[in-house]
Backbone as XML, in Angstrom:
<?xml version="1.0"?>
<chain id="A" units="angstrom">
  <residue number="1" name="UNK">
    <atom name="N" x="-8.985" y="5.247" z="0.012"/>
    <atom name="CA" x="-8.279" y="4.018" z="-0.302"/>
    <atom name="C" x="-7.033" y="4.312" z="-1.143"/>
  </residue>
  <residue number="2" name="UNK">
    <atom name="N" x="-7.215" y="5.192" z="-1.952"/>
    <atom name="CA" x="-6.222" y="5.221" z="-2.860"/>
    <atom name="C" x="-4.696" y="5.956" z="-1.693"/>
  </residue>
  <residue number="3" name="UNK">
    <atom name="N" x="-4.955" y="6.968" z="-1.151"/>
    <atom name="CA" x="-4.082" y="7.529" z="-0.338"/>
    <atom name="C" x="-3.693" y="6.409" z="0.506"/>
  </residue>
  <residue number="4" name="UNK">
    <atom name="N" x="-4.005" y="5.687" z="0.938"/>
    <atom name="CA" x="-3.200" y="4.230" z="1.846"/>
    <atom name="C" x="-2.319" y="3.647" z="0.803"/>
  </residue>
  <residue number="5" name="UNK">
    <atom name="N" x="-3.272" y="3.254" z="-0.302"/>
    <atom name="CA" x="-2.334" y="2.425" z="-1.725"/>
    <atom name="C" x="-1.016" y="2.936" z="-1.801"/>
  </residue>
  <residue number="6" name="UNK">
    <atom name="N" x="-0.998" y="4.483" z="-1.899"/>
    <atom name="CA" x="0.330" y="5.085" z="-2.171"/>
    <atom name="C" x="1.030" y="5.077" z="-1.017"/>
  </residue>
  <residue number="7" name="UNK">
    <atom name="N" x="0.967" y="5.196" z="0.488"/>
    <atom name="CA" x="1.932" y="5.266" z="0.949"/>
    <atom name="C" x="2.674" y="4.043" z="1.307"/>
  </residue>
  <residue number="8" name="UNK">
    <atom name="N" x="3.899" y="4.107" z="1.847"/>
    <atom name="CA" x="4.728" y="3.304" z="1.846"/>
    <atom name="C" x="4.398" y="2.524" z="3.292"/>
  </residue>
  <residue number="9" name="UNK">
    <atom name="N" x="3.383" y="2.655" z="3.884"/>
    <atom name="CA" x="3.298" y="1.592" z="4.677"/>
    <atom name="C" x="2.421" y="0.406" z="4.519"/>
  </residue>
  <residue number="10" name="UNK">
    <atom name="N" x="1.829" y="0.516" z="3.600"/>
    <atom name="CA" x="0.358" y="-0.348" z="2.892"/>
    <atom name="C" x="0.732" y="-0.852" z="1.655"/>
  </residue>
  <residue number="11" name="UNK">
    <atom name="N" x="1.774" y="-0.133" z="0.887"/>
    <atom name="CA" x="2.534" y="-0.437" z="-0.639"/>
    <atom name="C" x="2.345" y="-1.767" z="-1.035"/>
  </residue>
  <residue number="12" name="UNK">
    <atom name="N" x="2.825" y="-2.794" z="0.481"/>
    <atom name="CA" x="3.135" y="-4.278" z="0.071"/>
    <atom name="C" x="1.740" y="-5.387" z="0.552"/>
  </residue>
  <residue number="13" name="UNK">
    <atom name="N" x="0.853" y="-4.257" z="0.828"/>
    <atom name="CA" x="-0.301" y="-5.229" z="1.345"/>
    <atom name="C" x="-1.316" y="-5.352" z="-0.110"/>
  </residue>
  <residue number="14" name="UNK">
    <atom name="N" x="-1.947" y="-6.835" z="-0.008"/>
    <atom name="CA" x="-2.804" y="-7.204" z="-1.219"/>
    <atom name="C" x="-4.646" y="-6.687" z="-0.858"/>
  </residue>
  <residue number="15" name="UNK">
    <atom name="N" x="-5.222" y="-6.324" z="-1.983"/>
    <atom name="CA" x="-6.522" y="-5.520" z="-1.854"/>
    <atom name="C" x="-7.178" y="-6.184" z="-0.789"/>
  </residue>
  <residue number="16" name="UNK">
    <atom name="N" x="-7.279" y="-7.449" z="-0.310"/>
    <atom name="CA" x="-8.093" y="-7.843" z="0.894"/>
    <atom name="C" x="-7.670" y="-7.089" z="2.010"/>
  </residue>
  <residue number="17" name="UNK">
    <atom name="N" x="-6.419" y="-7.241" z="2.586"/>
    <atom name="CA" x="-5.801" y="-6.624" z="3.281"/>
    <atom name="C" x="-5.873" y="-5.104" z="3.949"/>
  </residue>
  <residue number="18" name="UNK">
    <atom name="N" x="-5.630" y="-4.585" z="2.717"/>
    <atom name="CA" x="-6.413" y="-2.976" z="2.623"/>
    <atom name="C" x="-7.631" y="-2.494" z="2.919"/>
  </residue>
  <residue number="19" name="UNK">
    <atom name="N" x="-8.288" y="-3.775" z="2.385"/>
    <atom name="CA" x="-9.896" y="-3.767" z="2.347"/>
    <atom name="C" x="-10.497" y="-3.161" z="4.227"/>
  </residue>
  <residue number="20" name="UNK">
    <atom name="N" x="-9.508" y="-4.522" z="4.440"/>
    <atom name="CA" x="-9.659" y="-4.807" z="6.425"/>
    <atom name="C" x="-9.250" y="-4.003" z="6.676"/>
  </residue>
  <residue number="21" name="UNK">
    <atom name="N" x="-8.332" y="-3.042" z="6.394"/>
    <atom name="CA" x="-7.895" y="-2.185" z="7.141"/>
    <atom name="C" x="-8.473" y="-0.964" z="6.924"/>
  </residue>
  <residue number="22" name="UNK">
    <atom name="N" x="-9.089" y="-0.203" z="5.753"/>
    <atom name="CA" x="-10.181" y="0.272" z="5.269"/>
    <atom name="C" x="-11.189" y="0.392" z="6.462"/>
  </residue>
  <residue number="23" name="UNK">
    <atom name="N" x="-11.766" y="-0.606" z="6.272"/>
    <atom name="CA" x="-13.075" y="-0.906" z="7.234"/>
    <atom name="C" x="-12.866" y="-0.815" z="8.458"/>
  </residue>
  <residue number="24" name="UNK">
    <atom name="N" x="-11.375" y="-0.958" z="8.748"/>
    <atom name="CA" x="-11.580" y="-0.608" z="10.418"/>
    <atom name="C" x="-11.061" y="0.566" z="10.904"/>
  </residue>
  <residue number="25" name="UNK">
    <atom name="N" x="-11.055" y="1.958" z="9.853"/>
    <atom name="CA" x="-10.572" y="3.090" z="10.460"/>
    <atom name="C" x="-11.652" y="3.800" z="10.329"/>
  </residue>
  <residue number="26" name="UNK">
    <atom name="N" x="-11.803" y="5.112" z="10.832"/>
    <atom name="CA" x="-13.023" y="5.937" z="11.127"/>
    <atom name="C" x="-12.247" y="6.824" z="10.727"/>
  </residue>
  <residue number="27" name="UNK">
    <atom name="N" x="-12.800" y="7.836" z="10.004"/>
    <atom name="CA" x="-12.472" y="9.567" z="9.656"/>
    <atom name="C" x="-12.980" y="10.501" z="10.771"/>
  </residue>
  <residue number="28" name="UNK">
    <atom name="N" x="-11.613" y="11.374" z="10.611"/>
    <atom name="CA" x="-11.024" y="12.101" z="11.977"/>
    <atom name="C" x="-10.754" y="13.765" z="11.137"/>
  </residue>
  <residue number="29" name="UNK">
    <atom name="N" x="-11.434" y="14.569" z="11.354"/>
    <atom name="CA" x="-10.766" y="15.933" z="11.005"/>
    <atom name="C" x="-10.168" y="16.865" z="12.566"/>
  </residue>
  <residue number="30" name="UNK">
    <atom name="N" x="-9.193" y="17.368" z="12.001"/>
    <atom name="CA" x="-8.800" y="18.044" z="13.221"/>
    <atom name="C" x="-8.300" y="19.698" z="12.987"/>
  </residue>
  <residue number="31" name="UNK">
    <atom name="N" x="-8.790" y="20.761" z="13.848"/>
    <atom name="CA" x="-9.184" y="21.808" z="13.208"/>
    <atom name="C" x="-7.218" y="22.221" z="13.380"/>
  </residue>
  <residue number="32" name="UNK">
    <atom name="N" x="-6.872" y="23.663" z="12.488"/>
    <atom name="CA" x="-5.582" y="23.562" z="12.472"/>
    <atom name="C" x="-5.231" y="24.229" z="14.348"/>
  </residue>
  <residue number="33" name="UNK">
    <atom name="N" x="-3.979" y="23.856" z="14.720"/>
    <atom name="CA" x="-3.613" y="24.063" z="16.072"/>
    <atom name="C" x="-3.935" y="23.015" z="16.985"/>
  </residue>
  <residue number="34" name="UNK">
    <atom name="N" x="-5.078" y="22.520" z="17.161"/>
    <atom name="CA" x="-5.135" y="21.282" z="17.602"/>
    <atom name="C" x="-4.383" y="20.011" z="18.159"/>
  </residue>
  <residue number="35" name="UNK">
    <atom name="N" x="-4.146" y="20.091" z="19.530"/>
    <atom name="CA" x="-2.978" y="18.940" z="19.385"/>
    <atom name="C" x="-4.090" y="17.415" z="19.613"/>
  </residue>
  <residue number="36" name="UNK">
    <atom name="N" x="-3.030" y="16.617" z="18.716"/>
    <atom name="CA" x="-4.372" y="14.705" z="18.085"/>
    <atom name="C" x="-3.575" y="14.177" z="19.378"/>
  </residue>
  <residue number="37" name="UNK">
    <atom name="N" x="-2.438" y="13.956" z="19.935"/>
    <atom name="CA" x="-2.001" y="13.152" z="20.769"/>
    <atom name="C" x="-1.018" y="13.851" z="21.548"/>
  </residue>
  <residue number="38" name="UNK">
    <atom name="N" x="-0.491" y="13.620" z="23.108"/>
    <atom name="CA" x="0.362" y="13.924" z="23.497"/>
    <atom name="C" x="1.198" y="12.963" z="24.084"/>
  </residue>
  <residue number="39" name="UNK">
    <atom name="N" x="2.291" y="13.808" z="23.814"/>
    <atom name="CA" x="3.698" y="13.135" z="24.332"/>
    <atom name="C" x="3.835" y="12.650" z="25.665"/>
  </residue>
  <residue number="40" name="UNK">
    <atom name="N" x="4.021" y="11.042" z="25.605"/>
    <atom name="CA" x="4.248" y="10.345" z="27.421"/>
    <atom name="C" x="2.706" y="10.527" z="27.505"/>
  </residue>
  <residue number="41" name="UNK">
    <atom name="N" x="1.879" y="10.155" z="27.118"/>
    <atom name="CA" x="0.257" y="10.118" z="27.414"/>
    <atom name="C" x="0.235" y="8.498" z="26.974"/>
  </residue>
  <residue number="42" name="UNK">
    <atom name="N" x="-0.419" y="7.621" z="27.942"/>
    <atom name="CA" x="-0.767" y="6.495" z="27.225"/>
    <atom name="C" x="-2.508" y="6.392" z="27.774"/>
  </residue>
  <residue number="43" name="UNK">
    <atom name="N" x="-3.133" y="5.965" z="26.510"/>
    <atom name="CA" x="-4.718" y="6.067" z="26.690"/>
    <atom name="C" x="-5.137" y="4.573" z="26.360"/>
  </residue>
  <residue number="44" name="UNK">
    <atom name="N" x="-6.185" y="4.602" z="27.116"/>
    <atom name="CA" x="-6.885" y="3.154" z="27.070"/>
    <atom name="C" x="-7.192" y="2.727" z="25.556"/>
  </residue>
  <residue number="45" name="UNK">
    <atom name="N" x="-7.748" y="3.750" z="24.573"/>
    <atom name="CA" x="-8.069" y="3.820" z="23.394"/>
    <atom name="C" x="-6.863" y="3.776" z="22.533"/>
  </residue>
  <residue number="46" name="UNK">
    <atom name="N" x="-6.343" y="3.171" z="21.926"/>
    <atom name="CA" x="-5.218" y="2.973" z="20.707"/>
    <atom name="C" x="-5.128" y="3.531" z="19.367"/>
  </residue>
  <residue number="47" name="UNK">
    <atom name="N" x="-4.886" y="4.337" z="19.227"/>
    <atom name="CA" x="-5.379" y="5.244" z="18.317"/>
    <atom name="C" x="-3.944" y="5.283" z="16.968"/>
  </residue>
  <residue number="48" name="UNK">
    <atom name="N" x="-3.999" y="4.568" z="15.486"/>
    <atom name="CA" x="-3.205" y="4.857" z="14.828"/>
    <atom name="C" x="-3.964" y="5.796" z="13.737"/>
  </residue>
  <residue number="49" name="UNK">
    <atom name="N" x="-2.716" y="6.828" z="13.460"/>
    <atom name="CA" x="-3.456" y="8.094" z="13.069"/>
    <atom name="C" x="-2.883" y="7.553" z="11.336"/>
  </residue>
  <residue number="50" name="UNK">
    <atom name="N" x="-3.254" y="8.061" z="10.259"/>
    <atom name="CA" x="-3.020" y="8.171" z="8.706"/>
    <atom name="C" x="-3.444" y="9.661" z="7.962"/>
  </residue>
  <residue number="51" name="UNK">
    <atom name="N" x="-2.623" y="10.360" z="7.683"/>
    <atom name="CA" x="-3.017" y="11.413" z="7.392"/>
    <atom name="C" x="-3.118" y="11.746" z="5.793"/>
  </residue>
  <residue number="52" name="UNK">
    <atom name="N" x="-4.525" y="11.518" z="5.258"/>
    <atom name="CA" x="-4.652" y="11.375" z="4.164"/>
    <atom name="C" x="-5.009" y="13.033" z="3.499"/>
  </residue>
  <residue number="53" name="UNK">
    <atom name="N" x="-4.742" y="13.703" z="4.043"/>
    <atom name="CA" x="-4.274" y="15.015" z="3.782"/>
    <atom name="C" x="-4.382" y="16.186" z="4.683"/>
  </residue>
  <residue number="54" name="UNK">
    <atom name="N" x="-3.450" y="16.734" z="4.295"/>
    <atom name="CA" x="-3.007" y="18.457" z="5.165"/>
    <atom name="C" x="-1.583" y="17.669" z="5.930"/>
  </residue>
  <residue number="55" name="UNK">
    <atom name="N" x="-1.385" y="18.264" z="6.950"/>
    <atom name="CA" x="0.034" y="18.109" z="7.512"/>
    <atom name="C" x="-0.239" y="18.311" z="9.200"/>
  </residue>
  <residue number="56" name="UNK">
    <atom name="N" x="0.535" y="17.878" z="9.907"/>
    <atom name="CA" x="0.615" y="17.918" z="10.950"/>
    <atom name="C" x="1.909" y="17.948" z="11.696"/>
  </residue>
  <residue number="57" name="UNK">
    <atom name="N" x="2.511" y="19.064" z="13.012"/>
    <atom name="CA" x="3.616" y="19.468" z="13.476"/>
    <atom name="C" x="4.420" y="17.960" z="14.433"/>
  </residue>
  <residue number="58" name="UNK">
    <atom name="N" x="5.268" y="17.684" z="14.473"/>
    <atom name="CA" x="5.283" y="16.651" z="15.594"/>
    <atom name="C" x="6.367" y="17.509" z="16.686"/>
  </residue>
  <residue number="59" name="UNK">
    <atom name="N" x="6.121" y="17.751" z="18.160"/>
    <atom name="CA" x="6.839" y="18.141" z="19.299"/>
    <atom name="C" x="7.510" y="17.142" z="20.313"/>
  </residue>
  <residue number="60" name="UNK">
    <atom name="N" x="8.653" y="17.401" z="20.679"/>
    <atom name="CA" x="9.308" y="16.463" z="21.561"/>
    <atom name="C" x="9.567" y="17.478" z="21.978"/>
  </residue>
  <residue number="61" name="UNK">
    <atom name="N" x="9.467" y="17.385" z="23.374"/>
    <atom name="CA" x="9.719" y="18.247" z="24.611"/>
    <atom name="C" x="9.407" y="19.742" z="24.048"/>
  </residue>
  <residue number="62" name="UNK">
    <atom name="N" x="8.385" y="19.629" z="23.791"/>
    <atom name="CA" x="8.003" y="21.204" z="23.147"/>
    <atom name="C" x="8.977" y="21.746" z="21.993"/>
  </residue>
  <residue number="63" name="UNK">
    <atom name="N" x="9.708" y="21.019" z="21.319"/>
    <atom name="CA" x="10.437" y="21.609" z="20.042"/>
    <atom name="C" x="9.939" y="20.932" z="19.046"/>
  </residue>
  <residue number="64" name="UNK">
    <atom name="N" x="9.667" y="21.557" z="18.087"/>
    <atom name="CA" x="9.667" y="20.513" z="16.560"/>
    <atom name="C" x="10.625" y="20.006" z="15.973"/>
  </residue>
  <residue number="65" name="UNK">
    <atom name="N" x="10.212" y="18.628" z="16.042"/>
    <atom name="CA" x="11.407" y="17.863" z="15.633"/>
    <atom name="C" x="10.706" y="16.875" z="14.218"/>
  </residue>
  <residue number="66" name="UNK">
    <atom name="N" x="9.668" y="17.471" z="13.486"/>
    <atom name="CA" x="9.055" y="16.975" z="12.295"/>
    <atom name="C" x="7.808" y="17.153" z="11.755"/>
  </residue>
  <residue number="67" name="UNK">
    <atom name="N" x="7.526" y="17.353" z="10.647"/>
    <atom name="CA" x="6.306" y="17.765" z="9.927"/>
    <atom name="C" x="6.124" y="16.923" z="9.176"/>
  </residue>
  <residue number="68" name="UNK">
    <atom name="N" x="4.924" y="15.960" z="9.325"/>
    <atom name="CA" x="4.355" y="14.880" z="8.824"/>
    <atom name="C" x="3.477" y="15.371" z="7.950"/>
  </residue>
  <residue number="69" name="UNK">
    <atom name="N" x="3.079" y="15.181" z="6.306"/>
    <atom name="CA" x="1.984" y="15.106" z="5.045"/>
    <atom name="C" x="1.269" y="13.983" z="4.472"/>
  </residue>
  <residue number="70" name="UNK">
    <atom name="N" x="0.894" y="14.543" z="4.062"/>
    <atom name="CA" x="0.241" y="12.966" z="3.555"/>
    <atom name="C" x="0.631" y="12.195" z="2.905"/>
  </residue>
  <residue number="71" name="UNK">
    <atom name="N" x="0.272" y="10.867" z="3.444"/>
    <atom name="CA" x="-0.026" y="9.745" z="3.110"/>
    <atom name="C" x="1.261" y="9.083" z="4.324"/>
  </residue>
  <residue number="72" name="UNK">
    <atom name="N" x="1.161" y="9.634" z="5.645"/>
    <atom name="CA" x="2.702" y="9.647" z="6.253"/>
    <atom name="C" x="1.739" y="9.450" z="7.549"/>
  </residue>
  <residue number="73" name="UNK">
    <atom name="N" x="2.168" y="8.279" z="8.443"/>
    <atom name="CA" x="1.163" y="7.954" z="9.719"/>
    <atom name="C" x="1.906" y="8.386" z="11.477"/>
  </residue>
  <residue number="74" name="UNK">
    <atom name="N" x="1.667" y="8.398" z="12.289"/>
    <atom name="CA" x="1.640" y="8.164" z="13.270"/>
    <atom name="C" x="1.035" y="7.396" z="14.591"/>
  </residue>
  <residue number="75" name="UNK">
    <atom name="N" x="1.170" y="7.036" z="15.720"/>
    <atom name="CA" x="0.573" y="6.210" z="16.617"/>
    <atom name="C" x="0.556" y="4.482" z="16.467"/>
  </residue>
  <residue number="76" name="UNK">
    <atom name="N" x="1.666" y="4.454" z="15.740"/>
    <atom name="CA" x="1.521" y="2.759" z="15.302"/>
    <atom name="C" x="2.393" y="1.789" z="16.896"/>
  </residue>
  <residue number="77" name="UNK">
    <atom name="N" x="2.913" y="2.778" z="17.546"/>
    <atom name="CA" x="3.657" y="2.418" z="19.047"/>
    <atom name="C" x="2.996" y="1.823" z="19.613"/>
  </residue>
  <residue number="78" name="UNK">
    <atom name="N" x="1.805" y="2.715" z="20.241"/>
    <atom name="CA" x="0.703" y="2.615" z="20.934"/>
    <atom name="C" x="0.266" y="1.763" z="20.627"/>
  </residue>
  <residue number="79" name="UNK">
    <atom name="N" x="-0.008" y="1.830" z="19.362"/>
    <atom name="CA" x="-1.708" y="0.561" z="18.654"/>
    <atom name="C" x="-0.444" y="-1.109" z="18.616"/>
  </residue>
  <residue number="80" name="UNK">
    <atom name="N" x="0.784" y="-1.036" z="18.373"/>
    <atom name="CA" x="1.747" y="-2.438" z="18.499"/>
    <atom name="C" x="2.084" y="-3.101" z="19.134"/>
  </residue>
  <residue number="81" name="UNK">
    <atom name="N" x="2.355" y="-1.770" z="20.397"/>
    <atom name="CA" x="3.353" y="-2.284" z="21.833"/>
    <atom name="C" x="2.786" y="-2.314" z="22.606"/>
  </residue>
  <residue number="82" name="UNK">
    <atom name="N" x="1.407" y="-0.974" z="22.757"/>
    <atom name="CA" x="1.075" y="-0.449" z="24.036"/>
    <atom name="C" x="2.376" y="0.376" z="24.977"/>
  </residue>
  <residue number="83" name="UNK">
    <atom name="N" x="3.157" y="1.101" z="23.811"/>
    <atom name="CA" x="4.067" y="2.347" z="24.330"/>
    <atom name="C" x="3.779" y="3.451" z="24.651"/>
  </residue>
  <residue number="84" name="UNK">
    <atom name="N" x="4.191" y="3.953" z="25.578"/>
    <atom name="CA" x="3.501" y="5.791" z="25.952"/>
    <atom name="C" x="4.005" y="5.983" z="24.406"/>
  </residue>
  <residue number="85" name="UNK">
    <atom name="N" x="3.509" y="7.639" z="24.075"/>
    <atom name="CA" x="3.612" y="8.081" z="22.739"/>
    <atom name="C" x="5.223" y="8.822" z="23.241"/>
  </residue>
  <residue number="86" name="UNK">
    <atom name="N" x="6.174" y="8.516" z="22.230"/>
    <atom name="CA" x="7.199" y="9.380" z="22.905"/>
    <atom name="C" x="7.147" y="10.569" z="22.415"/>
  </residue>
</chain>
């Protein structure tokens, strides 16, 4: 909970809020190398990721184009729009 509190996408939400959103995520470890999602993949399952610690590479067209840490999310496309992941 506290790692959501701090980041800047939850900052402006009030403890109920958090609460719900709390309760509706499941803990996810992912071993290092591992790819969590791929690019232009759209899955029936909606998956927004929160990375409440370690780091993770992000690839566009096979180059890195960013290194995400914690308290820093991904997959909010998918879980909003229903967008392939770009």
């Amino acid at each position: 909970a506290e790692a959501l509190q701090d980041s800047p996408l939850f900052a402006h939400v009030d403890d109920r809020e958090l609460q719900l959103a709390i309760d509706s995520m499941a803990k996810a470890e992912f071993p290092k190398g591992r790819h969590i999602i791929t690019q232009g993949e759209q899955f029936q399952d909606s998956n927004f990721y929160f990375i409440a610690e370690g780091a993770c590479t992000v690839l566009v067209d096979g180059r890195e184009i960013a290194m995400l840490k914690a308290k820093e999310c991904f997959g909010e496309l998918e879980l909003l729009y229903s967008q392939p992941r770009q």
